[in-house]
TIPA-193957 format. One record per residue (C-alpha): x, z, y; residue in three letters; residue number from 0. Coordinates in nm, 2 decimals, decimal comma. Example, Ala and Ser with C-alpha at 12.3 -4.5 7.8 and 13.67 -1.06 7.14 Angstrom:
<sites>
@c1 1,23; c3 0,78; c2 -0,45; residu ALA; num 0
@c1 1,37; c3 0,71; c2 -0,11; residu SER; num 1
</sites>
This chain:
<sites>
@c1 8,63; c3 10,92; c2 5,30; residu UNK; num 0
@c1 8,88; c3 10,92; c2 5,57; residu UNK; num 1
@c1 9,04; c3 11,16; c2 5,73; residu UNK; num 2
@c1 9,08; c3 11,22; c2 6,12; residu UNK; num 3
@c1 9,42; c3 11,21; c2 6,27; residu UNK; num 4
@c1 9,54; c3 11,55; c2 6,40; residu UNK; num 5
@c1 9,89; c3 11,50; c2 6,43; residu UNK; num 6
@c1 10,13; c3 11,16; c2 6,51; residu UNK; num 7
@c1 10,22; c3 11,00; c2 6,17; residu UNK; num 8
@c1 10,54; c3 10,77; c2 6,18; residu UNK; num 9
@c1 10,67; c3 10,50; c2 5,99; residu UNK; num 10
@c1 10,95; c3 10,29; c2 5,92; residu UNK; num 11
@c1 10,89; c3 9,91; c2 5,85; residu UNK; num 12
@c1 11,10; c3 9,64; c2 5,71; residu UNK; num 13
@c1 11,04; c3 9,42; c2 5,98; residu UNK; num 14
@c1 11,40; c3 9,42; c2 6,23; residu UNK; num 15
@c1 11,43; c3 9,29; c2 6,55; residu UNK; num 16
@c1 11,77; c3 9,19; c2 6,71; residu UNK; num 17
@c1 11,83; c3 9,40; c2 7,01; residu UNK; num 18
@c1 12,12; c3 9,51; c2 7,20; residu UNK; num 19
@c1 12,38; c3 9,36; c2 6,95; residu UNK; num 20
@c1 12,19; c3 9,47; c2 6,58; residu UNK; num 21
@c1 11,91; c3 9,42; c2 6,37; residu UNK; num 22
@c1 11,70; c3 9,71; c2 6,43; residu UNK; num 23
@c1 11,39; c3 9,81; c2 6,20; residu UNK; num 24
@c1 11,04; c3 9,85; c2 6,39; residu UNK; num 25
@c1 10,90; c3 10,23; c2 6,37; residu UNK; num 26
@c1 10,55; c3 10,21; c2 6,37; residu UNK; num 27
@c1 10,33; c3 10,54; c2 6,49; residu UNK; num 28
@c1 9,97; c3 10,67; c2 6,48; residu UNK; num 29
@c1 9,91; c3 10,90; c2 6,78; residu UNK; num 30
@c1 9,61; c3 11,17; c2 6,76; residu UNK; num 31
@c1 9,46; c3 10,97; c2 7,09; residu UNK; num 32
@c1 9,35; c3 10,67; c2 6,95; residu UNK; num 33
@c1 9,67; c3 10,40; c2 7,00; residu UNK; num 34
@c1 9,95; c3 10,27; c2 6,82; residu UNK; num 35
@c1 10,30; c3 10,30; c2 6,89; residu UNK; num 36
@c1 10,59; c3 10,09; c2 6,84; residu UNK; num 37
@c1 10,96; c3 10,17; c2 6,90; residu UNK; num 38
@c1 11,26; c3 10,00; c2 6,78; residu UNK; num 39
@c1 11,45; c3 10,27; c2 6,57; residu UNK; num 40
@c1 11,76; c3 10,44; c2 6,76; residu UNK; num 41
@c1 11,57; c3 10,40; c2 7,07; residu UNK; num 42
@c1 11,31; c3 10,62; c2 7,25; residu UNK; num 43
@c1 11,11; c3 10,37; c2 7,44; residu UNK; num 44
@c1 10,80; c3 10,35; c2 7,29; residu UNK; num 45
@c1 10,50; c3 10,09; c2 7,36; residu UNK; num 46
@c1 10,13; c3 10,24; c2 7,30; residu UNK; num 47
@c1 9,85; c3 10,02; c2 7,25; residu UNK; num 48
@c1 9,47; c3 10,12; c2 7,26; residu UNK; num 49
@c1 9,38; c3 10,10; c2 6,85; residu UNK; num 50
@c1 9,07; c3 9,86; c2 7,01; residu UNK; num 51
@c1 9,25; c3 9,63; c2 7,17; residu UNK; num 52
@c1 9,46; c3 9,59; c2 6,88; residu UNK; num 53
@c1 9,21; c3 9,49; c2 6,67; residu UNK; num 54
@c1 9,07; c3 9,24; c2 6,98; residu UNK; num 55
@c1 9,41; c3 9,12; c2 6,88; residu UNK; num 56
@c1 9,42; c3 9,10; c2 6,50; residu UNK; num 57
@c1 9,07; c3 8,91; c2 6,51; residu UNK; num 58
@c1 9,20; c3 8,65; c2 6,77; residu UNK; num 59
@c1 9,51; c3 8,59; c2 6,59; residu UNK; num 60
@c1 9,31; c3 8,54; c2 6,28; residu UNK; num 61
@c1 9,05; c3 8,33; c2 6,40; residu UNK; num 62
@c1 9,34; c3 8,13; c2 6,55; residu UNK; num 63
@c1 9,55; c3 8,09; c2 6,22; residu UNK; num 64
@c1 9,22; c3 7,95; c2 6,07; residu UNK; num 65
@c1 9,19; c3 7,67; c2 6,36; residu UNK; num 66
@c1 9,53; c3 7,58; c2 6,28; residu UNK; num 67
@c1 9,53; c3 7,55; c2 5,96; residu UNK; num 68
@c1 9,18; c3 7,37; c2 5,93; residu UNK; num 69
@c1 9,36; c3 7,17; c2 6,24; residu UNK; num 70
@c1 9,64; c3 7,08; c2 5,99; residu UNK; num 71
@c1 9,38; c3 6,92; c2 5,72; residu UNK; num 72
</sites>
């Protein structure tokens, strides 16, 4: 069963992003009000998405990888 999110839960990734003159990993957060956060790390500008429209997203990218591929064939 899963449990509801109370507090903001943050993560590092091994994904890195080249930005202002390093590779910087990609912090990942999940806020309490329903979005995602991302922030490259030794920065404090953060981007919030709506947890919904991410997963809009994730299904459109999917459904487009599948096209391609079958595309491909």
């Amino acid at each position: 069963m899963a449990q509801r999110l109370n507090k903001r839960i943050d993560r590092e990734t091994t994904v890195t992003v080249f930005s202002r003159g390093q590779y910087r990993p990609i912090i990942v957060s999940l806020n309490p009000n329903n979005t995602l956060g991302l922030r490259l790390k030794g920065t404090r500008q953060r981007f919030d998405l709506p947890l919904d429209s991410c997963y809009d997203l994730a299904v459109k990218a999917s459904l487009f990888e599948a096209r391609h591929v079958k595309r491909r064939k």
